[in-house]
C-alpha positions in Angstrom: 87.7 84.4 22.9 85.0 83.6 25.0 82.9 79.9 24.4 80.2 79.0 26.3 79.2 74.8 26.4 75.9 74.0 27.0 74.5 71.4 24.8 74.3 68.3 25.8 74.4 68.7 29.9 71.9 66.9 31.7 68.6 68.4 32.3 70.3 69.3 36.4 72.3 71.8 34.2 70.6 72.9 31.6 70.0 76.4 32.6 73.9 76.8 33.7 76.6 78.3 31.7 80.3 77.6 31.3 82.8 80.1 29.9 86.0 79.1 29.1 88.6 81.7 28.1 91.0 80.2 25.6 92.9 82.0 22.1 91.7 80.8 18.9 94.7 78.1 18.9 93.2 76.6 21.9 90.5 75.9 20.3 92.0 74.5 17.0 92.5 70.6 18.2 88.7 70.8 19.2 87.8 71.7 15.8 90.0 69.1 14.0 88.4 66.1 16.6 84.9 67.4 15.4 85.7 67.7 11.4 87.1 64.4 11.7 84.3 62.7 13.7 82.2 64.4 10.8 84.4 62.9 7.6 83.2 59.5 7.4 83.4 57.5 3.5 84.0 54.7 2.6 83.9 52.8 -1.1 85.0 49.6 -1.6 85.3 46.6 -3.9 84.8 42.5 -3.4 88.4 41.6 -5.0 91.6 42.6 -7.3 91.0 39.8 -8.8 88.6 37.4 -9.9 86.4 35.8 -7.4 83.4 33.5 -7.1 81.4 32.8 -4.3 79.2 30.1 -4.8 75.8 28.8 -3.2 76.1 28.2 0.5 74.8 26.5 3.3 74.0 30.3 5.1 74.5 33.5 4.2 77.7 35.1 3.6 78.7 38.4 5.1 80.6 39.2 2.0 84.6 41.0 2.4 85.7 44.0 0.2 89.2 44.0 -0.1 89.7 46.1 -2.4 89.2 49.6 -0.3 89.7 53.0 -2.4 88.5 55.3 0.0 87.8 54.5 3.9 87.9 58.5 5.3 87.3 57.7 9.0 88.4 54.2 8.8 84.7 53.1 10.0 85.3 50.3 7.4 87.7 47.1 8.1 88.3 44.9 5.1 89.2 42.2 7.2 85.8 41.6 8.4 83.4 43.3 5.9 82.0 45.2 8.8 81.2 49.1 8.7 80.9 50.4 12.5 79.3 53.8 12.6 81.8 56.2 14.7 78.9 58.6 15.4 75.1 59.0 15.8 73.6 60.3 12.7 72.3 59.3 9.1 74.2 57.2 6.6 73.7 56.5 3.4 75.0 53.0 1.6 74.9 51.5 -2.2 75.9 48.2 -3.0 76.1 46.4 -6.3 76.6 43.0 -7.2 76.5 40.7 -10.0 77.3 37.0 -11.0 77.2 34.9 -14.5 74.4 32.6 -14.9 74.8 28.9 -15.0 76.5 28.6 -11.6 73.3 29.7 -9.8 69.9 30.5 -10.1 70.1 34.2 -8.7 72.2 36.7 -7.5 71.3 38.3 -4.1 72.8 40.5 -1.4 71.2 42.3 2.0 72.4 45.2 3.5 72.2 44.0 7.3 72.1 46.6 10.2 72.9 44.8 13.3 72.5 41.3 11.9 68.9 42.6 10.7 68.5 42.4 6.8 67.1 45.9 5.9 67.1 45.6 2.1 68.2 43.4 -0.6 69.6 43.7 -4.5 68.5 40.3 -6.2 68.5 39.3 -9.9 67.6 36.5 -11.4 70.4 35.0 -13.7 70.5 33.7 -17.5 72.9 31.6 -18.6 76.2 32.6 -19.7 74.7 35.9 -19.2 76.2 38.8 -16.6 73.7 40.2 -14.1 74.0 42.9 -12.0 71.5 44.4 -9.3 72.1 47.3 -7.3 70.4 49.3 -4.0 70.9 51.9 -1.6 69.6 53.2 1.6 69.7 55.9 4.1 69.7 54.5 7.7 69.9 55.6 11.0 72.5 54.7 13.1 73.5 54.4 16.6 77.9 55.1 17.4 78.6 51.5 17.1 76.0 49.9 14.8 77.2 47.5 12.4 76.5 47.7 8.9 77.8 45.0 5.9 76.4 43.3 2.7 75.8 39.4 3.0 75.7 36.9 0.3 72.4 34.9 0.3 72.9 31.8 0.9 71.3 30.2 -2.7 72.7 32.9 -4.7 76.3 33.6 -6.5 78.9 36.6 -6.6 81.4 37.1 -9.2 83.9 39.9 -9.2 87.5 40.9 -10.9 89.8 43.3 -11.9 86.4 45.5 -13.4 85.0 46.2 -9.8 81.5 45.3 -10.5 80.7 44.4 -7.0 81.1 46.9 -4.5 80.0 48.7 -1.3 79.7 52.0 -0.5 78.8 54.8 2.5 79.4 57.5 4.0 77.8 60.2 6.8 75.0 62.5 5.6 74.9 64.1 8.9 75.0 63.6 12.7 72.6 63.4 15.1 
């Protein structure tokens, strides 16, 4: 088999051609390094059990520890903190949700790079379970950092149900 590289080379080599003879099982660790650059997922919840994060003096970048699926391991649920492996469009949901009477909202940004892009927010009544929910499709430099925080006047409540969670995964590169 016969490949020829050319995208990507600076401009100085753009007209030039490489060919590289190599059998089809030469090629095969290439091909499993790019579908696994490519696989990136992650979903996971605030807790296994239940959990309240109260008003704060800032915000909160809130920790899922409760991980069901990190393909890529782009997500650490020691820090909250998704890092985007590879250039190219993500997409990200997050839900949260607290019982009124302990605050007077709840609220959560997605922040890109310690920039708030969006935020779910619901007011709460008391004794009452709110929830609030949003998504969005950014794009992202290899490295960027992605993660939920808590606003700093608002409450989270979680447990065993899974009600507040974050999720994302690669569309495509770029």
């Amino acid at each position: 088999m016969v490949l020829y590289l050319h995208e990507g080379w600076s401009n100085a080599c753009e007209s030039l051609f490489l060919p590289l003879r190599a059998s089809s099982s030469d090629c095969s660790p290439l091909k499993k390094l790019e579908k696994e650059v490519q696989q990136v997922a992650f979903s996971a919840a605030l807790t296994n059990s239940d959990e309240t994060l109260g008003p704060s003096e800032r915000d909160v970048t809130l920790i899922f520890k409760h991980v069901v699926t990190n393909i890529g391991n782009a997500y650490n649920p020691h820090t909250g903190f998704f890092t985007a492996p590879v250039r190219g469009a993500y997409h990200f949901e997050w839900h949260i949700g607290d019982i009124g009477g302990r605050s007077p909202a709840t609220a959560a940004a997605l922040v890109k790079n310690s920039e708030r892009v969006f935020s779910a927010y619901a007011n709460l009544t008391p004794s009452h379970f709110e929830t609030s929910s949003e998504s969005a499709t950014l794009q992202l430099e290899a490295g960027d950092v992605v993660s939920v925080n808590k606003w700093a006047t608002s409450g989270i409540y979680d447990n065993v149900n899974h009600h507040v969670t974050f999720s994302g995964h690669l569309l495509f590169t770029m």
